[in-house]
C-alpha positions in Angstrom: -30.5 -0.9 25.6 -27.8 -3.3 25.0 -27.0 -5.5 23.2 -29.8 -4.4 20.9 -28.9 -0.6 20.7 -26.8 2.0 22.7 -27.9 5.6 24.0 -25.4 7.6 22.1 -23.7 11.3 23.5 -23.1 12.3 20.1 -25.5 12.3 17.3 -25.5 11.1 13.9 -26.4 12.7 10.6 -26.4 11.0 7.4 -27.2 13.0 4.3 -27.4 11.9 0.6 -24.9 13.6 -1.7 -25.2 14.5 -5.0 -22.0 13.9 -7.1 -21.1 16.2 -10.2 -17.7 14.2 -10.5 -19.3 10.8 -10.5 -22.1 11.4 -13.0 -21.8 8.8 -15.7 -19.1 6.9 -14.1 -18.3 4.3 -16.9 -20.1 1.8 -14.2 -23.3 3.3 -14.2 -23.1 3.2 -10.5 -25.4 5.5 -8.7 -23.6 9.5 -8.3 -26.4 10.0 -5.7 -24.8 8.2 -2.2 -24.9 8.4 1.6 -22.2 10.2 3.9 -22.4 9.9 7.3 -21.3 12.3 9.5 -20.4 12.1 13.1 -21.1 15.1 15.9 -19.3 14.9 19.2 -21.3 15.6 22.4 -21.6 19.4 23.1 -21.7 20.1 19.7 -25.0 21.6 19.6 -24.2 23.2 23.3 -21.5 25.1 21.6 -19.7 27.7 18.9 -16.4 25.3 18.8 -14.9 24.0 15.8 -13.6 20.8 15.5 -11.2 18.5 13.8 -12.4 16.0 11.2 -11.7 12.3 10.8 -12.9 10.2 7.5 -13.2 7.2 7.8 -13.0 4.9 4.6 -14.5 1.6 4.2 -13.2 -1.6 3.1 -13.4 -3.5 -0.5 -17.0 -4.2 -0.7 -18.1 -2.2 2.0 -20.6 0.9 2.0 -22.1 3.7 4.1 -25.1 1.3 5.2 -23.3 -1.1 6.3 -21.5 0.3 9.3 -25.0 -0.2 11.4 -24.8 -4.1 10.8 -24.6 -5.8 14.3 -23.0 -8.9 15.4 -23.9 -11.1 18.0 -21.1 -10.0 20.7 -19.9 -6.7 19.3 -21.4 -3.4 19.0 -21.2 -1.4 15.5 -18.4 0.8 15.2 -20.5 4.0 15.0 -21.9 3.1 19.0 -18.4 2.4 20.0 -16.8 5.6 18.6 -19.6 7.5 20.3 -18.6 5.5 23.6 -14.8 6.4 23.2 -15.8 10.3 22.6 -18.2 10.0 25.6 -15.5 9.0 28.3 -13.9 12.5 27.7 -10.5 11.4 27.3 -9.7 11.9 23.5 -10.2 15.2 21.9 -13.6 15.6 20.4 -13.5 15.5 16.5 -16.0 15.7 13.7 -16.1 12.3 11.7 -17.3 11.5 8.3 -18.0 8.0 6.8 -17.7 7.9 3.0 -17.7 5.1 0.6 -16.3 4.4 -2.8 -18.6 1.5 -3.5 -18.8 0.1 -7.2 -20.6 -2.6 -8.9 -16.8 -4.4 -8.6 -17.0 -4.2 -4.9 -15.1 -1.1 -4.8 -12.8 1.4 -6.3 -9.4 1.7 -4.1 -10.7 5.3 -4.1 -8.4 6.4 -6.9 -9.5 8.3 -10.0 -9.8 5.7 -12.3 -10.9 5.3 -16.2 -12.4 2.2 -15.5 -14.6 2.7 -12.3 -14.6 6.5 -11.7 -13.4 9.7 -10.2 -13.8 8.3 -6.5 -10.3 9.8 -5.4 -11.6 13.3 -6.7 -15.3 12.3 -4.9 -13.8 12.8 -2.0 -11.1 15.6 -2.1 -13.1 18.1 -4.2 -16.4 17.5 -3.3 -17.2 16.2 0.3 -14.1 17.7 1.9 -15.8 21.2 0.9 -19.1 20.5 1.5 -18.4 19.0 4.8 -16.3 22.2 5.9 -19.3 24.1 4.4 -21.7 22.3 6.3 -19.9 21.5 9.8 -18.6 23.6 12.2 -14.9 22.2 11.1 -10.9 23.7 11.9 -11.1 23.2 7.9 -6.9 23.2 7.1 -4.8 20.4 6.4 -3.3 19.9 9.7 -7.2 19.7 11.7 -8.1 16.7 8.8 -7.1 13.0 8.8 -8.0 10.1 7.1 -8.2 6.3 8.3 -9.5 2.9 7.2 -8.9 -0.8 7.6 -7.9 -2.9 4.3 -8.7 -1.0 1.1 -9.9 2.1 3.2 -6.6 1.7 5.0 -5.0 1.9 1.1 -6.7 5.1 0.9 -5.8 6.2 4.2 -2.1 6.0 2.7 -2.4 7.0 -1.0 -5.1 9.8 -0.3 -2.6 12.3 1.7 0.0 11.5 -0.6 -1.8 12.6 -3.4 -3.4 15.6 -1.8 -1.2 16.5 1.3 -3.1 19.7 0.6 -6.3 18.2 2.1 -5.3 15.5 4.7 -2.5 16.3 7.2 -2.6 13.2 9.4 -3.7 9.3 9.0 -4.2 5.9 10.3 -3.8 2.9 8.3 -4.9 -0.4 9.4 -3.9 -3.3 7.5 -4.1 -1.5 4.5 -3.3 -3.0 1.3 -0.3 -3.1 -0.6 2.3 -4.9 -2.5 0.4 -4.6 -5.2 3.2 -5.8 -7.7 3.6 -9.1 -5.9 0.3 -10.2 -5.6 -0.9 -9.1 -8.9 1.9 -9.4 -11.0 1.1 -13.2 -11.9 -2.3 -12.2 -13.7 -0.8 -9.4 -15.8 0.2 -11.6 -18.5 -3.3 -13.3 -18.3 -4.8 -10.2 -18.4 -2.9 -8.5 -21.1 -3.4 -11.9 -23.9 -7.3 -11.4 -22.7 -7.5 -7.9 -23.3 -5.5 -8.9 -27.1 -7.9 -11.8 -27.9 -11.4 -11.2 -26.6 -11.6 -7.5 -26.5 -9.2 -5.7 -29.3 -6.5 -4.7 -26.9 -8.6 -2.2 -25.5 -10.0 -2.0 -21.8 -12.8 0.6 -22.8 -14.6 -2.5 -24.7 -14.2 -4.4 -21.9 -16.6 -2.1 -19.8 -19.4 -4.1 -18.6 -21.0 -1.0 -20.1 -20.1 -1.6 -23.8 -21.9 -3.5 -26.2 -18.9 -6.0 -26.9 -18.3 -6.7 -23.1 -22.6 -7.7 -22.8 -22.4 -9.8 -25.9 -19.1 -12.1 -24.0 -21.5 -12.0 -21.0 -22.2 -15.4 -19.4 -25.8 -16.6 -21.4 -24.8 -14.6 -24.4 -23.7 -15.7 -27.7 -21.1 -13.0 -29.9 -20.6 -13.8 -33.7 -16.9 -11.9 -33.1 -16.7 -13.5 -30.1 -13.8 -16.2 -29.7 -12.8 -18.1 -26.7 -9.4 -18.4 -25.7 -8.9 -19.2 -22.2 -7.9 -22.6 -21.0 -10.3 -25.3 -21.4 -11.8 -26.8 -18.3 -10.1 -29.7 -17.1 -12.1 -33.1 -17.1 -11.8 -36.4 -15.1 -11.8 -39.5 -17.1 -14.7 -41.4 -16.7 -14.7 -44.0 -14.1 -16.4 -47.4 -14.3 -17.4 -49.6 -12.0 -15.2 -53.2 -12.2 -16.9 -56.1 -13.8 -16.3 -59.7 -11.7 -16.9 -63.0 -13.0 -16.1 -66.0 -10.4 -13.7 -69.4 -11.4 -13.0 -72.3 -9.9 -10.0 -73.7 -8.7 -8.3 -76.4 -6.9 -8.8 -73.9 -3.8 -12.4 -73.4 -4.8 -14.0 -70.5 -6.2 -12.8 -67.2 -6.1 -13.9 -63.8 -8.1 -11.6 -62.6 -10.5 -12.1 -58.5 -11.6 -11.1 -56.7 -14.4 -12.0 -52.9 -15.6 -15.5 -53.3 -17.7 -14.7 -52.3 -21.4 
Protein backbone atom coordinates (compact mmCIF):
# COMPACT_ATOMS: atom_id res chain seq x y z
CA UNK A 1 0.00 0.00 0.00
CA UNK A 2 1.31 3.32 -0.87
CA UNK A 3 3.39 5.30 -0.03
CA UNK A 4 4.81 2.53 2.14
CA UNK A 5 5.06 -0.21 -0.62
CA UNK A 6 3.52 -1.05 -4.06
CA UNK A 7 1.84 -4.44 -5.31
CA UNK A 8 4.15 -5.22 -8.10
CA UNK A 9 3.11 -7.27 -11.70
CA UNK A 10 6.40 -8.39 -12.13
CA UNK A 11 8.58 -9.99 -9.65
CA UNK A 12 11.92 -9.64 -8.45
CA UNK A 13 14.85 -12.06 -7.87
CA UNK A 14 17.99 -11.09 -6.35
CA UNK A 15 20.73 -13.74 -6.21
CA UNK A 16 24.34 -13.52 -4.77
CA UNK A 17 27.02 -14.05 -7.40
CA UNK A 18 30.19 -15.57 -7.02
CA UNK A 19 32.97 -13.77 -8.95
CA UNK A 20 36.06 -15.83 -10.34
CA UNK A 21 37.32 -12.49 -12.07
CA UNK A 22 37.08 -10.42 -8.92
CA UNK A 23 38.79 -12.74 -6.42
CA UNK A 24 41.56 -10.91 -4.83
CA UNK A 25 40.82 -7.65 -6.35
CA UNK A 26 43.82 -5.49 -5.16
CA UNK A 27 40.92 -3.86 -2.76
CA UNK A 28 40.02 -6.69 -0.96
CA UNK A 29 36.49 -5.89 -1.75
CA UNK A 30 34.14 -8.67 -1.39
CA UNK A 31 33.96 -11.09 -5.09
CA UNK A 32 30.74 -12.51 -3.50
CA UNK A 33 27.88 -9.59 -4.52
CA UNK A 34 24.09 -9.10 -5.26
CA UNK A 35 22.47 -8.88 -8.78
CA UNK A 36 19.09 -8.17 -9.10
CA UNK A 37 17.15 -9.24 -11.75
CA UNK A 38 13.87 -8.07 -12.99
CA UNK A 39 10.92 -10.46 -14.47
CA UNK A 40 8.16 -8.84 -16.54
CA UNK A 41 4.48 -9.85 -15.84
CA UNK A 42 3.60 -13.08 -17.70
CA UNK A 43 6.77 -14.28 -17.39
CA UNK A 44 6.01 -17.28 -15.35
CA UNK A 45 2.52 -17.60 -17.56
CA UNK A 46 4.72 -18.17 -20.55
CA UNK A 47 7.67 -19.84 -22.92
CA UNK A 48 8.76 -16.21 -24.34
CA UNK A 49 12.09 -14.89 -24.33
CA UNK A 50 12.78 -11.51 -23.69
CA UNK A 51 15.18 -8.74 -24.12
CA UNK A 52 17.52 -7.64 -21.41
CA UNK A 53 18.27 -4.15 -19.91
CA UNK A 54 21.22 -3.62 -17.19
CA UNK A 55 21.05 -1.13 -15.42
CA UNK A 56 24.35 0.31 -13.74
CA UNK A 57 24.50 2.29 -10.66
CA UNK A 58 26.00 5.48 -9.93
CA UNK A 59 29.58 6.43 -8.05
CA UNK A 60 28.92 5.11 -4.62
CA UNK A 61 25.95 3.29 -5.31
CA UNK A 62 25.20 -0.57 -4.86
CA UNK A 63 22.57 -3.35 -5.50
CA UNK A 64 20.95 -2.63 -1.91
CA UNK A 65 20.41 0.54 -2.37
CA UNK A 66 17.85 0.75 -5.12
CA UNK A 67 15.07 -0.26 -2.35
CA UNK A 68 15.83 3.02 -0.33
CA UNK A 69 12.64 5.16 -0.24
CA UNK A 70 12.10 8.83 -0.20
CA UNK A 71 9.41 10.69 1.27
CA UNK A 72 7.45 11.61 -2.07
CA UNK A 73 8.98 9.23 -4.55
CA UNK A 74 8.73 5.56 -5.03
CA UNK A 75 12.04 3.44 -5.61
CA UNK A 76 12.96 2.90 -9.02
CA UNK A 77 12.41 -0.92 -8.94
CA UNK A 78 8.28 -0.13 -8.07
CA UNK A 79 8.22 2.41 -10.78
CA UNK A 80 9.79 0.22 -13.49
CA UNK A 81 7.33 -2.47 -12.52
CA UNK A 82 4.53 0.20 -12.90
CA UNK A 83 5.81 1.32 -16.51
CA UNK A 84 5.96 -2.60 -17.55
CA UNK A 85 2.51 -2.98 -16.01
CA UNK A 86 0.52 -0.36 -18.21
CA UNK A 87 1.31 -2.61 -21.33
CA UNK A 88 2.61 -0.05 -23.46
CA UNK A 89 6.45 -0.67 -23.66
CA UNK A 90 7.78 -4.02 -24.70
CA UNK A 91 8.34 -6.33 -21.81
CA UNK A 92 12.11 -6.84 -21.17
CA UNK A 93 14.24 -8.74 -18.62
CA UNK A 94 16.28 -6.29 -16.39
CA UNK A 95 19.35 -6.80 -14.38
CA UNK A 96 20.78 -4.45 -11.62
CA UNK A 97 24.56 -4.85 -11.11
CA UNK A 98 26.96 -2.91 -9.23
CA UNK A 99 30.66 -2.15 -9.43
CA UNK A 100 30.99 -1.01 -5.81
CA UNK A 101 34.52 -0.48 -4.28
CA UNK A 102 35.85 0.57 -1.01
CA UNK A 103 36.63 4.06 -3.26
CA UNK A 104 32.96 4.40 -3.96
CA UNK A 105 33.23 2.70 -7.11
CA UNK A 106 35.04 1.54 -10.04
CA UNK A 107 33.76 3.39 -13.42
CA UNK A 108 33.25 -0.29 -14.26
CA UNK A 109 36.47 -0.61 -16.26
CA UNK A 110 39.19 -3.23 -15.81
CA UNK A 111 41.42 -1.60 -13.75
CA UNK A 112 44.97 -2.51 -11.93
CA UNK A 113 44.02 -0.56 -9.15
CA UNK A 114 40.40 -1.52 -8.14
CA UNK A 115 39.64 -4.63 -10.29
CA UNK A 116 38.29 -6.47 -13.28
CA UNK A 117 34.70 -4.89 -12.87
CA UNK A 118 34.44 -4.20 -16.74
CA UNK A 119 35.18 -8.01 -17.36
CA UNK A 120 32.62 -8.69 -14.05
CA UNK A 121 30.10 -7.86 -16.03
CA UNK A 122 30.75 -8.93 -19.73
CA UNK A 123 32.18 -12.45 -19.06
CA UNK A 124 30.46 -13.37 -16.13
CA UNK A 125 26.89 -12.03 -15.49
CA UNK A 126 26.00 -11.52 -19.10
CA UNK A 127 26.40 -15.50 -19.39
CA UNK A 128 25.06 -16.50 -16.39
CA UNK A 129 22.04 -14.29 -16.78
CA UNK A 130 21.34 -15.73 -20.42
CA UNK A 131 22.02 -19.15 -18.63
CA UNK A 132 19.70 -18.53 -16.05
CA UNK A 133 16.80 -16.30 -17.73
CA UNK A 134 14.68 -17.02 -20.40
CA UNK A 135 16.68 -14.18 -22.50
CA UNK A 136 16.85 -13.32 -26.79
CA UNK A 137 20.70 -13.65 -25.65
CA UNK A 138 22.46 -11.64 -28.95
CA UNK A 139 23.77 -8.37 -29.08
CA UNK A 140 21.04 -6.63 -30.64
CA UNK A 141 18.13 -8.08 -27.76
CA UNK A 142 20.82 -6.45 -24.87
CA UNK A 143 21.32 -2.83 -23.71
CA UNK A 144 22.84 -1.07 -21.12
CA UNK A 145 21.84 2.22 -19.09
CA UNK A 146 22.72 4.23 -16.15
CA UNK A 147 22.72 7.69 -14.66
CA UNK A 148 26.26 9.48 -13.82
CA UNK A 149 29.08 6.85 -13.53
CA UNK A 150 26.54 4.01 -14.64
CA UNK A 151 25.60 6.34 -17.42
CA UNK A 152 29.79 6.31 -18.21
CA UNK A 153 29.43 2.75 -18.41
CA UNK A 154 26.35 2.81 -20.29
CA UNK A 155 28.80 4.61 -23.05
CA UNK A 156 32.20 2.92 -22.66
CA UNK A 157 30.74 -0.67 -22.00
CA UNK A 158 29.27 -1.14 -25.75
CA UNK A 159 32.19 0.45 -27.09
CA UNK A 160 34.41 -1.92 -25.64
CA UNK A 161 32.35 -4.93 -26.23
CA UNK A 162 29.86 -4.08 -29.09
CA UNK A 163 29.89 -7.90 -29.13
CA UNK A 164 27.73 -7.98 -25.92
CA UNK A 165 25.62 -4.76 -25.82
CA UNK A 166 23.85 -3.56 -28.97
CA UNK A 167 21.81 -0.59 -27.66
CA UNK A 168 22.09 2.03 -24.58
CA UNK A 169 20.93 4.88 -22.59
CA UNK A 170 23.08 7.32 -21.00
CA UNK A 171 21.88 9.77 -18.54
CA UNK A 172 24.14 12.39 -17.45
CA UNK A 173 26.96 10.23 -17.76
CA UNK A 174 30.29 11.33 -17.03
CA UNK A 175 32.86 12.60 -19.06
CA UNK A 176 35.47 15.17 -19.93
CA UNK A 177 37.53 13.46 -18.00
CA UNK A 178 40.78 15.49 -19.26
CA UNK A 179 39.22 18.81 -18.19
CA UNK A 180 38.20 18.14 -14.91
CA UNK A 181 41.06 15.96 -13.85
CA UNK A 182 43.73 17.31 -15.62
CA UNK A 183 44.66 19.95 -12.87
CA UNK A 184 45.52 17.04 -10.19
CA UNK A 185 47.75 15.10 -12.55
CA UNK A 186 50.76 17.02 -11.71
CA UNK A 187 49.78 16.70 -7.98
CA UNK A 188 49.39 13.31 -8.37
CA UNK A 189 52.31 12.39 -10.32
CA UNK A 190 55.13 14.54 -7.62
CA UNK A 191 52.97 12.31 -4.90
CA UNK A 192 53.31 9.20 -6.38
CA UNK A 193 57.56 10.42 -6.86
CA UNK A 194 57.82 11.52 -3.14
CA UNK A 195 55.66 9.47 -0.84
CA UNK A 196 55.33 6.27 -2.66
CA UNK A 197 58.62 5.44 -5.12
CA UNK A 198 56.83 6.33 -8.30
CA UNK A 199 54.92 3.39 -8.17
CA UNK A 200 50.92 3.22 -7.80
CA UNK A 201 51.11 -0.59 -6.58
CA UNK A 202 52.66 0.80 -3.14
CA UNK A 203 50.12 3.08 -3.04
CA UNK A 204 47.42 0.28 -2.64
CA UNK A 205 45.67 0.72 0.56
CA UNK A 206 46.50 -2.91 0.53
CA UNK A 207 50.44 -2.56 0.75
CA UNK A 208 52.40 -2.31 3.72
CA UNK A 209 53.91 1.21 2.60
CA UNK A 210 50.43 2.72 1.83
CA UNK A 211 49.08 1.55 5.86
CA UNK A 212 52.31 2.86 7.40
CA UNK A 213 51.35 6.75 5.54
CA UNK A 214 47.81 6.02 6.89
CA UNK A 215 46.32 8.84 8.97
CA UNK A 216 47.36 7.64 13.01
CA UNK A 217 50.47 5.93 11.64
CA UNK A 218 53.98 6.87 11.96
CA UNK A 219 56.63 5.48 8.74
CA UNK A 220 60.44 5.78 9.46
CA UNK A 221 60.66 6.13 5.28
CA UNK A 222 57.93 8.07 5.39
CA UNK A 223 58.39 11.95 4.31
CA UNK A 224 55.78 14.56 3.93
CA UNK A 225 55.67 16.72 1.20
CA UNK A 226 52.41 18.25 0.50
CA UNK A 227 51.67 21.78 1.25
CA UNK A 228 51.65 22.80 4.70
CA UNK A 229 48.32 23.93 6.20
CA UNK A 230 47.75 27.37 6.08
CA UNK A 231 47.37 29.28 9.62
CA UNK A 232 45.74 32.58 10.71
CA UNK A 233 47.82 34.82 12.78
CA UNK A 234 46.82 35.03 16.11
CA UNK A 235 44.44 37.64 16.98
CA UNK A 236 44.34 39.63 20.22
CA UNK A 237 41.98 41.47 21.82
CA UNK A 238 42.88 45.52 21.90
CA UNK A 239 44.22 46.85 25.12
CA UNK A 240 42.45 50.60 26.14
CA UNK A 241 43.75 52.88 28.64
CA UNK A 242 41.57 56.25 29.08
CA UNK A 243 43.32 60.15 29.14
CA UNK A 244 42.17 63.28 29.78
CA UNK A 245 41.85 66.10 27.84
CA UNK A 246 40.64 69.59 27.57
CA UNK A 247 37.32 67.74 26.07
CA UNK A 248 37.46 65.35 28.93
CA UNK A 249 38.23 61.83 28.95
CA UNK A 250 38.25 59.66 26.15
CA UNK A 251 39.80 55.90 25.68
CA UNK A 252 42.58 55.57 23.58
CA UNK A 253 43.40 51.72 22.03
CA UNK A 254 46.22 50.19 20.70
CA UNK A 255 47.00 46.32 19.74
CA UNK A 256 48.19 44.52 23.22
CA UNK A 257 51.89 43.50 22.73
Amino acid sequence: MLPWSAELAGRFEQETFESTLLRDNPLGDPHERPVLVYLPPGYDESEQRYPAIYVAMGYTGHVGMWWNRTAFRQPYPELLDAMFAQGDVPPAIVVFFDAWTKYGGSQFLDSPGTGKYHSYLCDEIVPWVDARYRTLADRDHRAITGKSSGGYAAMVTPLLRPDVFGALATHAGDAAFEVSYQPEFPLRARQLRDQYDGSYETSSPTSRAARDRAPGRISSSWRCTDTPRRTRPKRTAPSCSRTTNSAGSSPRCGSAG
